[in-house]
C-alpha positions as CSV (number, residue, x, y, z in Angstrom):
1,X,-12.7,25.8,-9.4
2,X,-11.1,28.9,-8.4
3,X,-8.6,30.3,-11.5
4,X,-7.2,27.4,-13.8
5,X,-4.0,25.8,-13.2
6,X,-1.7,26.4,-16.6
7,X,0.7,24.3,-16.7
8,X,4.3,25.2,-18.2
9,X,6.9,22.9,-20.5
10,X,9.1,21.6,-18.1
11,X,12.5,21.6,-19.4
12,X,14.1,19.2,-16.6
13,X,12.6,17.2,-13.9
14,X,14.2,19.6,-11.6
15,X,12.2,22.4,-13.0
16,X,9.0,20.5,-12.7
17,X,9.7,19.4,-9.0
18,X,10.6,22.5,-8.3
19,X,7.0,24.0,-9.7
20,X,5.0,21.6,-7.9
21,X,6.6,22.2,-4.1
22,X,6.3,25.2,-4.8
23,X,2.6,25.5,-6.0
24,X,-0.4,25.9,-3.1
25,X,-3.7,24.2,-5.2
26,X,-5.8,26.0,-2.8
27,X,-5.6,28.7,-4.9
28,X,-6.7,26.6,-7.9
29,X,-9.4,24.2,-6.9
30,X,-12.1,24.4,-3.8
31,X,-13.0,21.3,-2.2
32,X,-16.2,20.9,-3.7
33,X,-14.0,20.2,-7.0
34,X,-12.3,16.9,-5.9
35,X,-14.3,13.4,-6.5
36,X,-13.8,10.0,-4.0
37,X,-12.1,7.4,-5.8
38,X,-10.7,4.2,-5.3
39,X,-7.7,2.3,-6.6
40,X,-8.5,-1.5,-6.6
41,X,-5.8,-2.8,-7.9
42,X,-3.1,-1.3,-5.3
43,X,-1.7,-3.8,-3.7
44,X,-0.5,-2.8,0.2
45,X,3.1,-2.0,0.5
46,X,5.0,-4.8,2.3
47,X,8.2,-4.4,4.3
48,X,10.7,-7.4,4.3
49,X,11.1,-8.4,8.8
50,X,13.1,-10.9,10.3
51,X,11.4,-13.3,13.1
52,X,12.9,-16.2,14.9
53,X,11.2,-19.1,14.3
54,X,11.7,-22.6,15.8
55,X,12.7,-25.1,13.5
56,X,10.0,-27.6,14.0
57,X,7.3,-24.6,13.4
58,X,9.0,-24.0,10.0
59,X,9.1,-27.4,9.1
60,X,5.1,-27.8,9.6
61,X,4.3,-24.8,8.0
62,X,6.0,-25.5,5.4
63,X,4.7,-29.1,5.1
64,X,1.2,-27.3,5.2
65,X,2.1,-24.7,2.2
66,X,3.3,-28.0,0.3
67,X,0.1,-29.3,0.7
68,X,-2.3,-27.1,-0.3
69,X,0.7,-25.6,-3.1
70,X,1.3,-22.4,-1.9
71,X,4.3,-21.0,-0.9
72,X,5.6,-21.0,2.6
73,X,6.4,-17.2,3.1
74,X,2.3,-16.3,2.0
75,X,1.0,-19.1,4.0
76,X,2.9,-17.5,7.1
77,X,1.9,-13.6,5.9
78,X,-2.3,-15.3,6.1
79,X,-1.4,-16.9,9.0
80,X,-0.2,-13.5,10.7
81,X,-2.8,-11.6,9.3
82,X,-5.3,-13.7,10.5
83,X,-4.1,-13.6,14.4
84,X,-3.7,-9.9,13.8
85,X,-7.1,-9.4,12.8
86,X,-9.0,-12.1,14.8
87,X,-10.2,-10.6,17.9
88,X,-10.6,-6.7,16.0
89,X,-13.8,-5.4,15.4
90,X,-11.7,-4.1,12.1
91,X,-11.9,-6.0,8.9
92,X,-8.9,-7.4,7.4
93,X,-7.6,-5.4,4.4
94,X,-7.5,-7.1,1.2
């Protein structure tokens, strides 16, 4: 670690955005001072997309989501995912 970092009272959130844009941490900490970590519980951020599907594709997925009880929409996202995914020497992310 280079200097500490003190850290004011922030009166507003302006004032505390405004210190952090503003601050460089180079000046505070070297990169021997930051640690990997991992966040397991994360889930990925999902975007809402519009596809044309035929009817009679619908209809069968959604008969197959009714029979194992899932719903319809996830059955579709693991379908997706696992086309996307199938021929990649990449894993799938979980």
């Amino acid at each position: 670690m280079k200097k500490p970092l003190k850290m004011p009272q922030f009166k507003n959130e302006d004032e505390e955005w405004n210190f952090w844009s503003n601050l460089d941490l180079s000046e505070y900490f070297d990169q021997k001072d930051f640690k990997p970590v991992s966040f397991p519980n994360l889930k990925p951020t999902s975007r809402p997309v519009s596809i044309r599907i035929p009817e009679y594709i619908l209809f069968r997925v959604k008969e197959q989501a009714n029979e194992i009880n899932v719903p319809y929409q996830s059955l579709m996202k693991q379908y997706i995912a696992k086309g996307a995914f199938e021929n990649k020497k990449d894993k799938q992310p979980t």
